[in-house]
C-alpha positions as CSV (number, residue, x, y, z in Angstrom):
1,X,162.0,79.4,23.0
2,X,161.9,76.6,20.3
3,X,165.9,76.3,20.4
4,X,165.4,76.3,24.5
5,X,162.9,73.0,24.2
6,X,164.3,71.6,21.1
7,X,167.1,71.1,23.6
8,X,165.1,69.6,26.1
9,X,163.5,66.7,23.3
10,X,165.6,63.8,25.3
11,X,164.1,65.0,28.7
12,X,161.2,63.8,30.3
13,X,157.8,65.1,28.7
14,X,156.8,67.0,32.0
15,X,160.2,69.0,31.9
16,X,159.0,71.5,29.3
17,X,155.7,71.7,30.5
18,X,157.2,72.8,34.5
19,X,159.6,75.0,32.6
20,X,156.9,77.1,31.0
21,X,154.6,77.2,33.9
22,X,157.8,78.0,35.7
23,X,158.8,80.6,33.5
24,X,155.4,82.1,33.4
25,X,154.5,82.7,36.9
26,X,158.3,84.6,36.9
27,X,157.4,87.0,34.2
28,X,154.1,87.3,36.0
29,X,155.8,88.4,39.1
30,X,158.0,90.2,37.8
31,X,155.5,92.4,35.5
32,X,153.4,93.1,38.6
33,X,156.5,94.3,40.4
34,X,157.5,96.4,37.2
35,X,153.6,98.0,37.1
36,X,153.3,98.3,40.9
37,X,156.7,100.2,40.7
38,X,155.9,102.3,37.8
39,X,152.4,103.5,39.3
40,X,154.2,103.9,42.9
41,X,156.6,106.2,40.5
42,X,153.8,108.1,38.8
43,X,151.9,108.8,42.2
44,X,153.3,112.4,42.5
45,X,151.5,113.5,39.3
46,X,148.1,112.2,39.9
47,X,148.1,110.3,43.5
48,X,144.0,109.3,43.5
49,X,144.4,108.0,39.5
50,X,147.4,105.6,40.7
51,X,146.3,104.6,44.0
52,X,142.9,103.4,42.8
53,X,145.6,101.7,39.6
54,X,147.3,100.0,42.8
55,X,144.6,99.1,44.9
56,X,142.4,97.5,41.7
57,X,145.0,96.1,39.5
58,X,147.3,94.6,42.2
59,X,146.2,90.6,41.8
60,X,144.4,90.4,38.4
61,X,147.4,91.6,36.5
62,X,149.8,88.4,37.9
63,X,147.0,85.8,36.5
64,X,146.6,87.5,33.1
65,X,150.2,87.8,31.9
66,X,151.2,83.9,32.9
67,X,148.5,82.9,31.4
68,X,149.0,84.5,28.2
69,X,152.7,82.9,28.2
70,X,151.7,79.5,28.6
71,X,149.3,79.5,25.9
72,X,152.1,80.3,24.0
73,X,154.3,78.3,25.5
74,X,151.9,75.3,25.5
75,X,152.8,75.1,22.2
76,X,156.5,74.2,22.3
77,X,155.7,71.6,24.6
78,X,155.1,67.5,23.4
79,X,151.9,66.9,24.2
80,X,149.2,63.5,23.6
81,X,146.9,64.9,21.0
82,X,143.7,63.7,22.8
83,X,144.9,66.0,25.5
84,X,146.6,68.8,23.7
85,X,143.0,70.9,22.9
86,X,141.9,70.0,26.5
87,X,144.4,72.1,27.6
88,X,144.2,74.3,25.3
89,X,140.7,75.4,26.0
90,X,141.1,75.1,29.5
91,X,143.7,78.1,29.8
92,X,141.8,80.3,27.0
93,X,138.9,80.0,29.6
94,X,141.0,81.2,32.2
95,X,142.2,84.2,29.8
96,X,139.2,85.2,29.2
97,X,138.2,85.4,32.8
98,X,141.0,87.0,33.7
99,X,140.7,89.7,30.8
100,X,137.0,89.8,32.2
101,X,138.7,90.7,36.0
102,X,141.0,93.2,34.6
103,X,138.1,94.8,32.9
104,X,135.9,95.3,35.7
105,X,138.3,96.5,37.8
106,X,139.6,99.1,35.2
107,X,135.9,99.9,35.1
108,X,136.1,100.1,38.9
109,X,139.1,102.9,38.8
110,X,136.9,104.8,35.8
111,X,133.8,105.0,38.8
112,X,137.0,106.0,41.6
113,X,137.5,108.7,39.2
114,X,134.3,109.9,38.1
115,X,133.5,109.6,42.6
116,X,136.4,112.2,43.0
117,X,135.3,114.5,40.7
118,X,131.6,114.7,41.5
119,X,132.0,114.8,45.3
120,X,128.8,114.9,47.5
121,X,130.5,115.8,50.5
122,X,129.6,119.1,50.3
123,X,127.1,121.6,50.6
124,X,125.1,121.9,47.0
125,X,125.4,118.9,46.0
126,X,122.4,118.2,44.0
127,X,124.3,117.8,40.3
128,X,127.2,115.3,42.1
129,X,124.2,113.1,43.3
130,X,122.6,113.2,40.0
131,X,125.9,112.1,38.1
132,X,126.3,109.2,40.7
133,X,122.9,107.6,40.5
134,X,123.6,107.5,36.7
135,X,127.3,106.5,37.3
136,X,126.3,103.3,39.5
137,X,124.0,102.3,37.3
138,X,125.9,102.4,34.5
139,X,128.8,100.6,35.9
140,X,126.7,98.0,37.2
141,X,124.8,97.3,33.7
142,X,127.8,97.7,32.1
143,X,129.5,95.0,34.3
144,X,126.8,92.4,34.0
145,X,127.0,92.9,30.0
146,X,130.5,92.6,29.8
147,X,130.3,89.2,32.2
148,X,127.1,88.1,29.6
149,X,130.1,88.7,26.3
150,X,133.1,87.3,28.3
151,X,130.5,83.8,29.1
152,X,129.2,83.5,25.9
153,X,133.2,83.6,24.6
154,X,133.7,80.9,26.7
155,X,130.7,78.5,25.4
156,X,131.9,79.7,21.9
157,X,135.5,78.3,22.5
158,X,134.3,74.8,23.4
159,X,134.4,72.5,20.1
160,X,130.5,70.9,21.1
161,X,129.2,74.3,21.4
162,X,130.6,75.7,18.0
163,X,129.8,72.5,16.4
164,X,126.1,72.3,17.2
165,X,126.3,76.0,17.2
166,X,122.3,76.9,15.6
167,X,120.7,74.0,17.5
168,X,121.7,75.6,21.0
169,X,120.9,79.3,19.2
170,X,117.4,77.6,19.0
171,X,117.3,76.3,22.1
172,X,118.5,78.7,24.1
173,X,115.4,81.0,22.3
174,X,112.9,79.2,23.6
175,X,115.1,79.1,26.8
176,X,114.8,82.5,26.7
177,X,111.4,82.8,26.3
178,X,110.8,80.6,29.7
179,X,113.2,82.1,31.3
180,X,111.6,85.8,30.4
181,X,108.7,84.6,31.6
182,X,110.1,83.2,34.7
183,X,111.7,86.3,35.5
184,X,109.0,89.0,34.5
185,X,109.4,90.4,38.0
186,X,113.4,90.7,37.9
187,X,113.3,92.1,34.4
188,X,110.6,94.9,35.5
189,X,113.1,95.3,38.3
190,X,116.3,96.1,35.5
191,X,113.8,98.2,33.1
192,X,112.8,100.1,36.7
193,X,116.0,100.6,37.3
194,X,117.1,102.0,34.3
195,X,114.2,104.3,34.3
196,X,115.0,105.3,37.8
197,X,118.7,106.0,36.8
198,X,118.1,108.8,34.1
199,X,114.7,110.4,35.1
200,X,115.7,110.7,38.6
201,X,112.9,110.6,41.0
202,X,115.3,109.8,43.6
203,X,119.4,110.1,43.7
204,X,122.2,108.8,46.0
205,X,121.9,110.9,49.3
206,X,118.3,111.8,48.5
207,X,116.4,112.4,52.0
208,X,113.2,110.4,51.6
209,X,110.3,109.3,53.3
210,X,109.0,105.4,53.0
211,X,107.0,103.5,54.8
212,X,106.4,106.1,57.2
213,X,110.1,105.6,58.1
214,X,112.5,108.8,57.3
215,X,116.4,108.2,55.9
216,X,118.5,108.8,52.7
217,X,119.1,106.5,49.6
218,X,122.3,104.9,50.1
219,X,122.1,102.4,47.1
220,X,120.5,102.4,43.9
221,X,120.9,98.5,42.8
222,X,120.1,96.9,39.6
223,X,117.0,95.3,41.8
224,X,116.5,97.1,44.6
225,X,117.2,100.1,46.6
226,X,118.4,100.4,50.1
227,X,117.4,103.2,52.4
228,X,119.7,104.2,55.3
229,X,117.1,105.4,58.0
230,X,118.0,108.0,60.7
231,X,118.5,105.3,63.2
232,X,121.1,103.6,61.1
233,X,118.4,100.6,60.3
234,X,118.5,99.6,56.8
235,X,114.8,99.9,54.8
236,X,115.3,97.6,51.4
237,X,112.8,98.3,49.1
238,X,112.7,96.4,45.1
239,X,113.6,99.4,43.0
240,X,109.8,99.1,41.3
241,X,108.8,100.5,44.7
242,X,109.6,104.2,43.5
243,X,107.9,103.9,40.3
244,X,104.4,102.3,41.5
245,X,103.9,104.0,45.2
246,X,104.0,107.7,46.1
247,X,106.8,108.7,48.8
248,X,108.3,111.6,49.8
249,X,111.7,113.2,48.4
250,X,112.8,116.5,50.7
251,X,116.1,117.0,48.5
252,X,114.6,116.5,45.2
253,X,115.7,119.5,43.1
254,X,117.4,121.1,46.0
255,X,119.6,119.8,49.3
256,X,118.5,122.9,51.2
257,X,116.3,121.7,53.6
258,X,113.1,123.4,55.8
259,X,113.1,122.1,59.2
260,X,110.4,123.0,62.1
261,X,110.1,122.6,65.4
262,X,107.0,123.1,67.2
263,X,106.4,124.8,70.9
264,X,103.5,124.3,72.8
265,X,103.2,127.1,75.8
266,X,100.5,128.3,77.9
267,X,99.1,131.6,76.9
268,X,100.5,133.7,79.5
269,X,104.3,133.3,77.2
270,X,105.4,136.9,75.9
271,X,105.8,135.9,72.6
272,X,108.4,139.3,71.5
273,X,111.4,137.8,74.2
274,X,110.6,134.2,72.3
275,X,110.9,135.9,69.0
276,X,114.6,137.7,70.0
277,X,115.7,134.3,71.5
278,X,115.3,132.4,68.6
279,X,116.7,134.9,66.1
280,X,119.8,135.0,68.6
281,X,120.1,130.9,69.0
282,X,120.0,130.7,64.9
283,X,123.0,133.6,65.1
284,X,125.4,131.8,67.3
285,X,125.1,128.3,65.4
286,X,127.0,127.1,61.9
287,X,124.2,124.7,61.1
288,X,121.9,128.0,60.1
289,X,122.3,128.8,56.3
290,X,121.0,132.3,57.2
291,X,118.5,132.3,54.8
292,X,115.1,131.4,56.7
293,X,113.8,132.2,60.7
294,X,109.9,131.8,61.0
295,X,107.9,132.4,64.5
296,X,104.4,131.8,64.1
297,X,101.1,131.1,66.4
298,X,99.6,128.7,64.1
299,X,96.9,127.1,66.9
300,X,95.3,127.1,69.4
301,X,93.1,125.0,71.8
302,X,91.6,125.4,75.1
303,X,94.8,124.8,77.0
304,X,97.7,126.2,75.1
305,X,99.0,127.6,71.9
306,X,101.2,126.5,69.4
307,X,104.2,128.2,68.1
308,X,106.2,127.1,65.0
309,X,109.7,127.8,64.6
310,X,110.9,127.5,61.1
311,X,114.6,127.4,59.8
312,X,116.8,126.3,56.7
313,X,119.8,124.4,56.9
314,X,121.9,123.6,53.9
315,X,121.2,119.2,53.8
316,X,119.2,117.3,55.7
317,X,121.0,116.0,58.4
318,X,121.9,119.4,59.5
319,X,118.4,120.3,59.3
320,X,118.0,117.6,61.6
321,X,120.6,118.7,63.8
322,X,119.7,122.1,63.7
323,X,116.3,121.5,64.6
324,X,117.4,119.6,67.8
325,X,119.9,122.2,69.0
326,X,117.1,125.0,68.7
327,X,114.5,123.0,70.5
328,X,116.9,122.9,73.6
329,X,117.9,126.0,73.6
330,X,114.3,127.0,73.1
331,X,113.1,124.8,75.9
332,X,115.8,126.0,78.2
333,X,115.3,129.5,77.9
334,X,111.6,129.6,78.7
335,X,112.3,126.8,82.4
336,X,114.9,129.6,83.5
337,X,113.4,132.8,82.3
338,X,109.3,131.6,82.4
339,X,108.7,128.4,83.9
340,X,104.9,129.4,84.7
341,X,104.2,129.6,80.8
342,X,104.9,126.0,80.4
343,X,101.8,123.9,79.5
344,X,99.7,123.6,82.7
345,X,96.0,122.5,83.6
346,X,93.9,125.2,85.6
347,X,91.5,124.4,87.6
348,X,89.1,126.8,89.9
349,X,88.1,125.4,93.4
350,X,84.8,127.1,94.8
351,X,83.7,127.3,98.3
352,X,80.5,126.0,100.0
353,X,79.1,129.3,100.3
354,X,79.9,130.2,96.2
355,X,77.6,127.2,95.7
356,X,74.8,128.5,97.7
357,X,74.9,132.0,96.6
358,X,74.6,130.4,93.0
């Protein structure tokens, strides 16, 4: 490269310096073909490792290698002193952001990984959910560190910053000490966080109650949580919310899942042909696990009684389901088979005479 711009000493100055930009974006190009080609290539042996390689590593890979090249290349090229470390620490800042990029998005294909391997999308999944809460926590404290090294790189590679190096140290500790104070609440927020992430009183998927409002944890953020109720509504709740206030967690150790559904009949219902019924609508339907079927009178008023109907289905939002299906069924079978044992007011009439005699 020196004999290529020792040639070029008679041209203008910005000749060398558009040849190694040039130059560089080339060799970017072409080592982004080269990698996309040699994961394409790979796919066969492991196709979800090298299509989350592909889909994270596609763009920050062309900034990092020209970048590298012209700081190399920046050298071989004539330029004003006053302006030479200008430039210089102007493209190691952008290396080290784009080292920072390449890292969080290899961090991103380690989570893809980890995702695939703990899968909640199935029945039992109460260890996968545990392993993701602590995952996505992980990842995103992890992120935020490594963006906290990568910025304090790029303070320590401007010349002001190393030179009054312990006055800023000193400064930026009593900074710190505002700033903590500043941002008690945020930090309680992180430390919550952290706590939440390894003792677990709620996991990703988790069916929970809040606020009187039902729905599953769908994010677990450094700050705050977000709660995807059964009407698709978003609940977002700061993440200290779980570790000050009581709620209710219905897949906490286990994603089996009791569901009930609650009949209210007029006395006159044979309660043997509601007993087979049920027992046969819990047969014919997937969403039973098979492992619970409950009728039970548990009250009575004046007017009617009230019958429980309790099943198990293997997660929540097939006990939900279930619990529907069986309540129409239920319904249905007692308008077409005992429509006179649906809730009804009485009332006896009495003549004039029935007064009198009384």
């Amino acid at each position: 490269m020196s004999f290529l711009f020792g040639e070029l000493s008679v041209a203008p100055t910005w000749v060398p310096a558009v040849l190694v930009v040039t130059l560089s974006l080339a060799v970017g190009f072409l080592a982004r073909f080269i990698l996309l080609r040699f994961i394409r290539y790979w796919q066969s042996r492991d196709r979800k490792l090298f299509k989350s390689l592909e889909k994270h590593l596609r763009g920050s890979m062309f900034l990092f290698i020209p970048l590298l090249l012209i700081r190399v290349g920046v050298n071989y090229v004539h330029i004003q002193p006053e302006s030479f470390q200008f430039i210089i620490t102007t493209i190691n800042i952008f290396i080290i952001l784009s080292f920072c990029s390449v890292l969080i998005r290899l961090i991103n294909v380690a989570q893809d990984m980890l995702f695939i391997r703990y899968d909640i999308n199935i029945s039992n999944n109460l260890r996968a959910r545990k392993i993701r809460t602590q995952i996505m926590y992980v990842k995103k404290v992890a992120i935020v560190v490594l963006v906290t090294f990568c910025l304090s790189l790029i303070l320590l590679s401007l010349p002001g910053v190393r030179k009054f190096g312990t006055t800023i140290l000193a400064g930026a500790g009593v900074a710190g000490i505002i700033i903590g104070f500043a941002l008690q609440k945020s930090l309680v927020n992180l430390f919550a966080g952290i706590q939440i992430a390894f003792t677990q009183p709620i996991k990703i998927d988790d069916a929970v109650v809040v606020e009187k409002e039902w729905g599953w944890i769908e994010e677990i953020n450094l700050t705050y949580v977000v709660v995807r109720l059964w009407d698709l509504r978003r609940l977002v709740l700061p993440i200290t919310y779980f570790t000050e206030n009581p709620f209710q967690n219905w897949t906490r150790n286990n994603a089996q899942i009791l569901g009930s559904v609650f009949l209210y009949l007029d006395y006159s219902m044979p309660l043997e042909p509601l007993r087979k019924h049920f027992e046969k609508v819990l047969s014919e339907t997937k969403l039973w696990d098979q492992q619970t079927q409950v009728l039970q009178v548990t009250d009575t008023t004046e007017k009617s009684m009230t019958i429980r109907l309790l099943m198990t289905a293997q997660n929540s939002p097939t006990a939900f389901d279930l619990r529907c299906h069986v309540r129409e069924k239920m319904i249905e079978f007692i308008q077409q088979n005992y429509p006179q044992s649906l809730p009804q007011v009485r009332a006896t009439l009495m003549g004039p005479g029935v007064a009198e005699n009384e």
